[in-house]
Backbone bond lengths (Angstrom), bond angles and torsions (degrees), N, CA, C in turn:
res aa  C-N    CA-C-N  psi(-1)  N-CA   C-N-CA  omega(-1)  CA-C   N-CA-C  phi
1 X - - - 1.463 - - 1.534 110.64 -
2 X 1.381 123.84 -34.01 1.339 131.65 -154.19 1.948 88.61 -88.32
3 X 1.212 137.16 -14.95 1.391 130.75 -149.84 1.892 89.24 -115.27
4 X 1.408 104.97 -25.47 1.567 98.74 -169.36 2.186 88.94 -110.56
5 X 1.011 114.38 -19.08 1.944 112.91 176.34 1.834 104.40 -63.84
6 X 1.533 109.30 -55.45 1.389 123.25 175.69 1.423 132.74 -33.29
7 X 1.467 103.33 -48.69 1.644 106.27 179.98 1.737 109.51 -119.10
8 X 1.485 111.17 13.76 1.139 122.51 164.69 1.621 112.45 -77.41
9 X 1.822 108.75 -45.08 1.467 146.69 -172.58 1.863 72.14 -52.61
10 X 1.136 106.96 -99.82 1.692 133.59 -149.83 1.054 89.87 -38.25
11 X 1.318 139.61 -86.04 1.495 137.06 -144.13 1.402 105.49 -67.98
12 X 1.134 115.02 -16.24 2.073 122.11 162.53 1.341 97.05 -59.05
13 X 1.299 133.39 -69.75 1.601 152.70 -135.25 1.403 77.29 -78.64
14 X 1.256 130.49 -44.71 1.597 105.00 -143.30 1.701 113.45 -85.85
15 X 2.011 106.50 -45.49 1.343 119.43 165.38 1.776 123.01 -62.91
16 X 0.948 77.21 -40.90 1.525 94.86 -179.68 1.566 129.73 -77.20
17 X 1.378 98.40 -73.21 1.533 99.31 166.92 1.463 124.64 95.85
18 X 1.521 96.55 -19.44 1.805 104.19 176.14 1.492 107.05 -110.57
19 X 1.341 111.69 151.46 1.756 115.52 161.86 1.265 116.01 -68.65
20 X 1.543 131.56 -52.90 1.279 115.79 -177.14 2.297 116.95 -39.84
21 X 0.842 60.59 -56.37 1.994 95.58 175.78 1.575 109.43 -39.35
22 X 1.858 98.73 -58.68 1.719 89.76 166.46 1.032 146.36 -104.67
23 X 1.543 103.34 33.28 1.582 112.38 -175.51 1.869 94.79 -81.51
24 X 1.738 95.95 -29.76 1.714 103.32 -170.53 1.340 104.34 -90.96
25 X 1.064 129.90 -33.20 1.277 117.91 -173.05 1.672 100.61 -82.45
26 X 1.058 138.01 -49.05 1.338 123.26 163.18 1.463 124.60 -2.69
27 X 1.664 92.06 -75.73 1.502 125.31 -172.64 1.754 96.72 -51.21
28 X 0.884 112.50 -67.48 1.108 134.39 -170.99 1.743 101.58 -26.80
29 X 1.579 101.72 -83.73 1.846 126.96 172.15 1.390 111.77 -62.74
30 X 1.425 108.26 16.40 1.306 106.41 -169.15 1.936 94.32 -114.43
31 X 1.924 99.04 -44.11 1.771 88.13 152.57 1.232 139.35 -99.54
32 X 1.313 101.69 25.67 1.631 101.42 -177.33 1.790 104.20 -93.92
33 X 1.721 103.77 -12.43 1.264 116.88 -178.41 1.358 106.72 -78.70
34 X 1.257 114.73 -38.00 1.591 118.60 177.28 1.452 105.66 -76.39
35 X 0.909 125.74 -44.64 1.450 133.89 -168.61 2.153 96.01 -54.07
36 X 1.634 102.65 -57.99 1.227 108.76 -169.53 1.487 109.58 -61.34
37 X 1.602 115.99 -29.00 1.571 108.08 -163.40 1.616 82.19 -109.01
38 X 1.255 147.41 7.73 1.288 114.83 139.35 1.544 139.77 -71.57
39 X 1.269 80.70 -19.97 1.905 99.87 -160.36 1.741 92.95 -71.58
């Protein structure tokens, strides 16, 4: 959790800039990462 929370966190913080915003966008880039390195 801590290797896929980390750069989900940052790249939220950086475009984004709000908390509401990166709890979802996290989540979000957090399965599109799994999605990509499963596929």
């Amino acid at each position: 959790m801590s290797l896929t929370t980390t750069p989900g966190y940052v790249r939220c913080a950086m475009p984004f800039g709000a908390n509401d915003h990166c709890d979802f966008a996290a989540m979000h880039a957090t399965i599109h990462h799994l999605i990509y390195l499963l596929s």
